[in-house]
C-alpha positions as CSV (number, residue, x, y, z in Angstrom):
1,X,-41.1,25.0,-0.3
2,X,-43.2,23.0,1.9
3,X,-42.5,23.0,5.8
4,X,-41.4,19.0,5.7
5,X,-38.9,20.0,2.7
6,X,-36.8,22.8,5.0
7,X,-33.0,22.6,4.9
8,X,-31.7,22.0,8.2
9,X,-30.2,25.9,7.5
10,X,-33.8,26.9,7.2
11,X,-35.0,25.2,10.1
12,X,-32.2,26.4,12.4
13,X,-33.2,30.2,11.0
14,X,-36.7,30.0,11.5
15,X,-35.9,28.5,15.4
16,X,-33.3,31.5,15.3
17,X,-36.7,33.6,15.0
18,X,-37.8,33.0,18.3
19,X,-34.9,31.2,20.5
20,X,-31.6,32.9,21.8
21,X,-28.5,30.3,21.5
22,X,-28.1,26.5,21.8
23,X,-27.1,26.1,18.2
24,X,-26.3,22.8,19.1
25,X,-29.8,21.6,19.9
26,X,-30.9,23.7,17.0
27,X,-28.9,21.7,14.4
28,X,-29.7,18.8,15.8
29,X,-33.3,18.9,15.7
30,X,-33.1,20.9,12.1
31,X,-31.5,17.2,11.2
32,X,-33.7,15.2,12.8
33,X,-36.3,16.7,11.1
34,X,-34.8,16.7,7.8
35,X,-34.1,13.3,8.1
36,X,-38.0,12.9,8.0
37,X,-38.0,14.5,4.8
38,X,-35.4,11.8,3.1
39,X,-36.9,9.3,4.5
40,X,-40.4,9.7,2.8
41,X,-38.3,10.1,-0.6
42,X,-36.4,6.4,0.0
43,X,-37.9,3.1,-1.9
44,X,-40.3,1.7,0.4
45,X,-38.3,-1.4,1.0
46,X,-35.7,1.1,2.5
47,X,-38.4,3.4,4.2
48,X,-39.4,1.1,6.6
49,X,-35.4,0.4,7.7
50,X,-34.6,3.5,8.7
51,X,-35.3,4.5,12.1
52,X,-35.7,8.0,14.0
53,X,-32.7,9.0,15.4
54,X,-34.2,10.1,18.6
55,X,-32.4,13.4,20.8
56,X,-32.1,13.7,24.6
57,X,-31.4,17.4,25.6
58,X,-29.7,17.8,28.5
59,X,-29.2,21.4,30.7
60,X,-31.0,23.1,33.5
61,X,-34.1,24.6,33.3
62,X,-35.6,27.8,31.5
63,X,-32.5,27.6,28.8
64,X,-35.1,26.8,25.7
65,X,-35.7,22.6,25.7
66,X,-39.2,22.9,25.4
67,X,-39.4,25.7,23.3
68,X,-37.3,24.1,20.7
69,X,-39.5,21.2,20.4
70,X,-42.8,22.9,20.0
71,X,-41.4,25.2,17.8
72,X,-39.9,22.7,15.5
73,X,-43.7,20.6,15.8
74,X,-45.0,23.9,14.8
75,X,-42.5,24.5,12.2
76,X,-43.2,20.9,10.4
77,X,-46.8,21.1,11.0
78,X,-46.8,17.9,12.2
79,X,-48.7,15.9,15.5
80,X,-47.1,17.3,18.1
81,X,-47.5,16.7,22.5
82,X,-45.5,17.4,25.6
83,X,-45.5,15.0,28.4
84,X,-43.7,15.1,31.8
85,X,-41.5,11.4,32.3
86,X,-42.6,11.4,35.9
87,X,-46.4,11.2,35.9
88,X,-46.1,8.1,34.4
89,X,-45.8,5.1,37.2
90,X,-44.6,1.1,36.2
91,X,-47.5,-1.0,35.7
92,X,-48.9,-2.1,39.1
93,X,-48.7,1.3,40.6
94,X,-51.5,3.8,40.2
95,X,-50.7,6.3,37.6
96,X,-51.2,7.2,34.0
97,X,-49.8,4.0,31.3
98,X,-47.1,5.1,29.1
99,X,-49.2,4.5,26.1
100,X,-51.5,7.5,26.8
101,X,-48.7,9.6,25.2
102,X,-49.1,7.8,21.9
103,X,-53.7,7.7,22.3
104,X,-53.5,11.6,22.8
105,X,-50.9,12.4,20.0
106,X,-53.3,10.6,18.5
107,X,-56.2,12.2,19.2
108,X,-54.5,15.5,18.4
109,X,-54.0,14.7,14.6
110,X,-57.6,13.6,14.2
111,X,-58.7,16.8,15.6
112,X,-55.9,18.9,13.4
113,X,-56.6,16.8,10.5
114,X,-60.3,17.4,11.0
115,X,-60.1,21.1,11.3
116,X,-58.1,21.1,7.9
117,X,-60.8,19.4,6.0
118,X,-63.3,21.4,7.2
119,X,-61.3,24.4,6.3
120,X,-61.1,23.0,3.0
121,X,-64.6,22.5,2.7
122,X,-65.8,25.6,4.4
123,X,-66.8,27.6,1.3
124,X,-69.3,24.9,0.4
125,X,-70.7,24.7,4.1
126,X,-71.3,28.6,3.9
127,X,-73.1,28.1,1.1
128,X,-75.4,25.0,2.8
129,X,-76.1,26.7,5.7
130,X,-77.1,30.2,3.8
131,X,-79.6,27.7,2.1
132,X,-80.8,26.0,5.7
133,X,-80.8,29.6,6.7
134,X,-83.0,31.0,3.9
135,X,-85.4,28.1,4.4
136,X,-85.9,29.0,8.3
137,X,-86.4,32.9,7.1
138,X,-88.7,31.8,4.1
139,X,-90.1,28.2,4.8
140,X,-90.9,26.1,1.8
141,X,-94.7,25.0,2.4
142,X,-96.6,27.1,0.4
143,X,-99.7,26.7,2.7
144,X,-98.0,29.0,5.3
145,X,-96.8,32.5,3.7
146,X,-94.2,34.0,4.8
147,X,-94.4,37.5,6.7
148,X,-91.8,39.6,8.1
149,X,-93.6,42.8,8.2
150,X,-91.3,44.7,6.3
151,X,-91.3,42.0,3.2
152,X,-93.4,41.0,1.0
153,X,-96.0,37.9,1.1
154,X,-95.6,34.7,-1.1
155,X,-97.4,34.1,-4.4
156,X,-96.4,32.5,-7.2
157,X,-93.6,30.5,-7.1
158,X,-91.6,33.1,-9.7
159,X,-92.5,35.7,-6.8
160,X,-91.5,33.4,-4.1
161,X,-88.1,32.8,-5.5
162,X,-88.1,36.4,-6.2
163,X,-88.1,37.1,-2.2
164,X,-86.2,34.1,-1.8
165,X,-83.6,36.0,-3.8
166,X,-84.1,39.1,-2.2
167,X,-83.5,37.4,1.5
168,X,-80.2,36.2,-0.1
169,X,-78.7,39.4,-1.1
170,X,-80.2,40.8,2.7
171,X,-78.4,38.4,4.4
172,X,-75.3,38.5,2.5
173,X,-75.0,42.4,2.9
174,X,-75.8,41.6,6.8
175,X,-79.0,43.2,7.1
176,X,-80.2,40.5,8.9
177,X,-78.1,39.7,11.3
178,X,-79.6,40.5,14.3
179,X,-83.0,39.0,13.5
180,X,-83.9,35.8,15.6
181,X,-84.4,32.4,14.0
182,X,-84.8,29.1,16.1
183,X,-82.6,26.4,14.7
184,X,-82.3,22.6,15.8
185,X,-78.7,21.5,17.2
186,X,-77.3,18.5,18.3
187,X,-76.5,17.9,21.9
188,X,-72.7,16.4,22.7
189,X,-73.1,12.8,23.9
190,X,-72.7,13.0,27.7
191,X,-69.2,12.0,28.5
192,X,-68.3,8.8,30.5
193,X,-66.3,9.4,33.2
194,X,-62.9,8.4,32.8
195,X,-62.2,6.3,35.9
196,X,-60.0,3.8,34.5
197,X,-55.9,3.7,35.2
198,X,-53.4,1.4,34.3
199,X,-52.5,-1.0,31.0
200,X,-55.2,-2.9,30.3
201,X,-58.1,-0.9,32.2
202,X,-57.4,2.5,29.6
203,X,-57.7,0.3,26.8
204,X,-60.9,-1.2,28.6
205,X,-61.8,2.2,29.1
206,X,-61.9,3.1,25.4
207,X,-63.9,0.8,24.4
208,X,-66.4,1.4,26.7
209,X,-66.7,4.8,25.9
210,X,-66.8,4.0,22.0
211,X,-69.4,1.3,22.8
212,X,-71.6,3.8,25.1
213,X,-71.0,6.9,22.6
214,X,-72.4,4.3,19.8
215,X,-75.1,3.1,21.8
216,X,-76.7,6.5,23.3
217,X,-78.9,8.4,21.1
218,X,-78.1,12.4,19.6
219,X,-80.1,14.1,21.1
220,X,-81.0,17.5,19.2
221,X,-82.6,20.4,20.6
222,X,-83.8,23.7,19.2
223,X,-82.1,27.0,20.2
224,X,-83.3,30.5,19.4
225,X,-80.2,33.1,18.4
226,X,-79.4,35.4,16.2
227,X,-79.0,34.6,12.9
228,X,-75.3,35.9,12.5
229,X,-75.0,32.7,15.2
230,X,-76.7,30.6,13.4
231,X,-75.3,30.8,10.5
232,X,-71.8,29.9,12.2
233,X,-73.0,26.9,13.5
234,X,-74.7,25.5,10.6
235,X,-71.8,26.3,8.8
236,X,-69.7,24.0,11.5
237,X,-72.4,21.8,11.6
238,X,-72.7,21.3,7.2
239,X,-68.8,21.1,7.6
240,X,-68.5,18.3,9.5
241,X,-71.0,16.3,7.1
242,X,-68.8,17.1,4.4
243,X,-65.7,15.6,6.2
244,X,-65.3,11.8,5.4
245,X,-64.4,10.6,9.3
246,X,-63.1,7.9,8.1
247,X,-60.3,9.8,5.4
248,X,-59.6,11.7,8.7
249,X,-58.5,9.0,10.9
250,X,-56.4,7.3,8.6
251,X,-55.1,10.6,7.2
252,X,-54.0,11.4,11.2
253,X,-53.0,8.3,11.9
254,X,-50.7,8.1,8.5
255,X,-49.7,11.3,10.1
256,X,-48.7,10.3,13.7
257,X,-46.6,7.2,12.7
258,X,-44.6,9.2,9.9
259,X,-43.9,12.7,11.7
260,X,-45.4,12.5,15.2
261,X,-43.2,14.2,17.4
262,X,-43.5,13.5,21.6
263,X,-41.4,15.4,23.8
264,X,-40.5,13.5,27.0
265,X,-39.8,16.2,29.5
266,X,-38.2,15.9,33.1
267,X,-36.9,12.3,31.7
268,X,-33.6,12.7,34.7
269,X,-36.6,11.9,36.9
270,X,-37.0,8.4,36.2
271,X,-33.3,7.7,35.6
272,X,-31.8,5.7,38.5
273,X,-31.8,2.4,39.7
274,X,-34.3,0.6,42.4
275,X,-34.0,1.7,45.8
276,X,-36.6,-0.7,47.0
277,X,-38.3,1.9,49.0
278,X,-39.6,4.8,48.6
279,X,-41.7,7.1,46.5
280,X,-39.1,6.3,43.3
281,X,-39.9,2.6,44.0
282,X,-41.0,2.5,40.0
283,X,-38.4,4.8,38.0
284,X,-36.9,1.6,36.3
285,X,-40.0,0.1,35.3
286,X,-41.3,3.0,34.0
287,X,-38.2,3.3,31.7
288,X,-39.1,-0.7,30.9
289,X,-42.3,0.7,30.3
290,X,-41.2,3.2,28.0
291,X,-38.9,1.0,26.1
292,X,-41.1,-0.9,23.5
293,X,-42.8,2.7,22.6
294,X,-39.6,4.2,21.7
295,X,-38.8,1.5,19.8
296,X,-41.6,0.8,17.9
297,X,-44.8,-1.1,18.8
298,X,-48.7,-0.9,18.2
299,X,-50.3,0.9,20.2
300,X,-54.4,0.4,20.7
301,X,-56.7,3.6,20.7
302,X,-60.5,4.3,19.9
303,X,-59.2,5.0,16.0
304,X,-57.3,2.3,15.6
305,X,-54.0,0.9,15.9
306,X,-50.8,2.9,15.6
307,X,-47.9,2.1,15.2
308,X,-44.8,4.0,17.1
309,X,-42.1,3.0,15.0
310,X,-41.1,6.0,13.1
311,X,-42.6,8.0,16.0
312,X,-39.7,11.2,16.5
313,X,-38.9,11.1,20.6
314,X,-36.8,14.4,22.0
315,X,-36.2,14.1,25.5
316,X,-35.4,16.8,28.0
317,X,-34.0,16.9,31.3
318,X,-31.7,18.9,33.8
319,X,-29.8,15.6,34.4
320,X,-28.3,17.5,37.7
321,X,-28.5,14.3,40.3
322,X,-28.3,11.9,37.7
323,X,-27.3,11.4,33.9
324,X,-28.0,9.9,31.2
325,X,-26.0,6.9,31.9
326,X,-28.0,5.8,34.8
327,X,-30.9,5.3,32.3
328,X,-31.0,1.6,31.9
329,X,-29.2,0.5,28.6
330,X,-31.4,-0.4,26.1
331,X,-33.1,2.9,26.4
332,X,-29.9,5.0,26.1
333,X,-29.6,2.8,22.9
334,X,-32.7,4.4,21.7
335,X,-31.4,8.0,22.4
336,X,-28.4,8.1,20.1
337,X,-28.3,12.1,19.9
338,X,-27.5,13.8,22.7
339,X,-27.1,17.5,22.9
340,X,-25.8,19.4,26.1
341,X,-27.9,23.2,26.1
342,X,-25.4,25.8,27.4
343,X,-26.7,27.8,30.6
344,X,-27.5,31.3,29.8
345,X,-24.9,34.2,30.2
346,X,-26.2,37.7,30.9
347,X,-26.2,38.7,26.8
348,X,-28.3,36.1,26.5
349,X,-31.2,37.3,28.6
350,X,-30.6,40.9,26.9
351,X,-31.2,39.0,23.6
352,X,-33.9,36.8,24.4
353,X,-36.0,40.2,26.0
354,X,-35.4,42.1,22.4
355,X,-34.5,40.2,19.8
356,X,-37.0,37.4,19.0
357,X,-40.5,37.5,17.2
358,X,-42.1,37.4,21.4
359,X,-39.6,39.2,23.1
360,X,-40.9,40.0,26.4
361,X,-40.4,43.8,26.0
362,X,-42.0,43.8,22.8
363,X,-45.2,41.4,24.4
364,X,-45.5,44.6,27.2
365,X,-45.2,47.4,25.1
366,X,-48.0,45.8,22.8
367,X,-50.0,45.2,26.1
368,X,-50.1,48.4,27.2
369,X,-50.6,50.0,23.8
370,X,-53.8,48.8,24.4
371,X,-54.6,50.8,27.1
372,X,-53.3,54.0,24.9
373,X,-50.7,53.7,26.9
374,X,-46.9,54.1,25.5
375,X,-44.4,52.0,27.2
376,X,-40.4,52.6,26.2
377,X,-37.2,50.9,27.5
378,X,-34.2,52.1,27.7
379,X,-30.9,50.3,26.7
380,X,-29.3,50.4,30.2
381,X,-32.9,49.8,31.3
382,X,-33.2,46.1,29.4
383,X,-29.6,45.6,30.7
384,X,-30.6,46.5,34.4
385,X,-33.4,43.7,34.0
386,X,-30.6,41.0,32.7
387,X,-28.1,41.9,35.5
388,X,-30.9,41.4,37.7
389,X,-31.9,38.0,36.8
390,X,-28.7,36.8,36.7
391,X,-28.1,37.6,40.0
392,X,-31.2,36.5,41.7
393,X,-30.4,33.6,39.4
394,X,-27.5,33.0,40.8
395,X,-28.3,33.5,44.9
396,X,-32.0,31.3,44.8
397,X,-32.7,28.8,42.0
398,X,-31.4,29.3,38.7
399,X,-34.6,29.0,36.6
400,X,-32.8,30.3,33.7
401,X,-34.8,32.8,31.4
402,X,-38.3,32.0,33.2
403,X,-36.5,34.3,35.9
404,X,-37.3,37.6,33.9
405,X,-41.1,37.0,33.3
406,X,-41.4,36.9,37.2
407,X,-38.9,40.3,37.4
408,X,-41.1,42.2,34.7
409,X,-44.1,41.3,36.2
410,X,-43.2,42.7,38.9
411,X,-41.1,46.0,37.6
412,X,-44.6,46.7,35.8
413,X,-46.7,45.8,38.5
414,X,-47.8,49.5,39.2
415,X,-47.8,50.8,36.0
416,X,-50.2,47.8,34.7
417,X,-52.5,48.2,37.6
418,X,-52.8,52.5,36.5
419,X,-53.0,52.0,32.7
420,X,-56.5,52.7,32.2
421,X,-56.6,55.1,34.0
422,X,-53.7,56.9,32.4
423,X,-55.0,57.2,28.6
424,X,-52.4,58.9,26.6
425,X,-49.0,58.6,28.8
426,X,-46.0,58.0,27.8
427,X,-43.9,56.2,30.2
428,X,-39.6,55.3,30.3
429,X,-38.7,52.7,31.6
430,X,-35.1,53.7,32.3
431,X,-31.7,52.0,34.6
432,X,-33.4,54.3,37.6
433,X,-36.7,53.3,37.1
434,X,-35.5,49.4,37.6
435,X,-33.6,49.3,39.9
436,X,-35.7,51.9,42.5
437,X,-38.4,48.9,41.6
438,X,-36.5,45.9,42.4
439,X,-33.8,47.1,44.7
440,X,-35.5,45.7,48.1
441,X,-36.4,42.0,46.5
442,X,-32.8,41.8,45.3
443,X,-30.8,43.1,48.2
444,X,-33.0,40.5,50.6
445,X,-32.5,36.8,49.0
446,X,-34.7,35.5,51.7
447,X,-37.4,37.4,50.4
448,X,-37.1,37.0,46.8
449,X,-36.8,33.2,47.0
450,X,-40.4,33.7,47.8
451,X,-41.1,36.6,45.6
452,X,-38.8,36.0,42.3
């Protein structure tokens, strides 16, 4: 089963995998994304009708909103990109336009698109660049004879496809990797600095980068490396000539406006209405702004024009001054879902440091094994941690589970800093052990507002 073709049951256990809770928000982006799914399978005069059903999460911080888009981008293998509602400014004011987000998403399928073609095609480039490399080793004009010292002179042409032969089965066994062969490779194009800001002067901006990137020459220069080196970057280099560009950018493009996927983060920042003054003198524009991209319009970049109307928007924010309903109207039309994440409870964070794929105490322990050093929690130990963020949590800001990466970083501290020179130890980490650690940050709140 393909990764588009998931069950929302499937989806909600893979996300199980790696986030603790908020079924909620896990069923409804497992829907969402199905949705994608049964919308490619519609007759096309019925495709076109049916419109995203876009999410807004709403809860505080560190509870798993951004985690559960990226991993359901991930999961769909589909264009994915995070972007924070608040860098973006009303046009007039100096800041980034709204339609960057749709140029960059952009720019990230061509370049994931890209690296799956040449993936595709990388058996074939190996093969091209063992044949560049094979002519550097053994050049073709017969007028120069080849000499390596340790093999043997050109003569006939049977004898010099004999070597020729011989070089091949060298070089596949690896004999000759660390021999030095000069190679020509092209430069980048110098890039023009981006100094343009605003609708209008980005889009001016691409096209005067495509029009200088056309009009300055590739330069190529010759390098001298090893030939293990070289022959990774004539293999990247016979790749990309075996990519059709132009079958990438439509492919990524075909991509983005079927199952791109932008994640609006810190949206509560631009909710409100004008105050006239002030540093939030633009919220309501930029949610004006942000209007005809959610609801579908083209969008011009340097590939092309994309349209945004089947474009998957999931929205985040704490929401804790404001809600949703002090977004303007016809933007809280185009959020129809809307999911409330639960703040995390103390099992929770015992969970989410031992139960998923990258739980923190599984990331140390692997850190350390490095080091040949064996790291091992306790039970009461892992619960000592989760009381402890809960409560520091609870008396300075609640970051939610963000709070125990800054606590284990500091409960290891020491023993990170001694690994290597500790080869072979075996240490327990152990109820004691945590709170003789963290005792003085979390009996002084004034102190760990600054520390945790």
């Amino acid at each position: 089963m393909t990764p588009a073709s998931l069950t929302p049951a499937q989806i909600v256990a893979e996300l199980d995998r790696y986030i603790v809770g908020q079924e909620r928000a896990k069923r409804a982006v497992a829907i969402a994304l199905r949705n994608r799914w049964r919308r490619q399978n519609l007759p096309p005069e019925l495709r076109d009708e049916v419109a995203p059903k876009n999410i807004i999460m709403i809860g505080p911080t560190g509870v798993g909103k951004t985690e559960i888009a990226r991993r359901l981008a991930r999961l769909a293998q589909a264009p994915f990109i995070k972007v924070e509602a608040s860098k973006y400014t009303e046009v007039g004011y100096v800041g980034r336009d709204v339609e960057s987000m749709i140029r960059e998403l952009t720019e990230l399928a061509v370049n994931m698109v890209r690296a799956e073609k040449a993936a595709a095609v990388q058996e074939r480039a190996e093969q091209l660049a063992e044949d560049r490399l094979l002519d550097l080793l053994l050049p073709r004009r017969s007028a120069e004879p080849y000499s390596s010292g340790s093999l043997e002179e050109l003569g006939t042409p049977a004898s010099r496809e004999a070597t020729r032969e011989k070089l091949r089965a060298q070089l596949r066994a690896g004999r000759l990797d660390d021999r030095m062969v000069e190679i020509e490779v092209q430069q980048p194009v110098m890039p023009v600095v981006e100094v343009f800001s605003g609708q209008g002067l980005e889009e001016m901006g691409i096209h005067l980068k495509e029009m200088l990137g056309n009009l300055l020459p590739r330069h190529t220069r010759r390098r001298r490396v090893r030939v293990r080196e070289a022959r990774r970057l004539l293999a990247q280099e016979e790749a990309q000539k075996l990519v059709d560009q132009e079958e990438v950018v439509r492919e990524a493009i075909q991509r983005v406006e079927n199952s791109g996927i932008v994640f609006i983060d810190e949206l509560d920042k631009i909710a409100g209405r004008e105050t006239g003054h002030g540093p939030d003198v633009s919220r309501e524009g930029v949610q004006r702004d942000l209007l005809p991209i959610v609801e579908g319009c083209a969008v011009t970049t340097k590939y092309g024009t994309v349209r945004t109307d089947h474009v998957l928007f999931i929205a985040a924010g704490a929401f804790h001054v404001t809600k949703p309903s002090d977004l303007i109207p016809e933007l809280q039309g185009r959020f129809p879902i809307r999911v409330e994440l639960d703040p995390l409870t103390r099992e929770d964070f015992v969970r989410i440091l031992t139960e998923p794929r990258n739980a923190l105490v599984r990331q140390y322990v692997e850190l350390l094994r490095t080091e040949q050093v064996t790291l091992e929690f306790t039970r009461d130990a892992i619960e000592a941690i989760a009381e402890t963020a809960m409560r520091v949590n609870a008396a300075t800001e609640n970051i939610g589970a963000r709070r125990l990466y800054t606590i284990m970083e500091k409960l290891l501290e020491e023993i990170s800093f001694e690994a290597p020179e500790k080869p072979g130890t075996h240490v327990v980490i152990d109820a004691g052990y945590v709170h003789q650690r963290l005792a003085d940050i979390t009996r002084d709140q004034d102190l760990s507002r600054y520390i945790l």
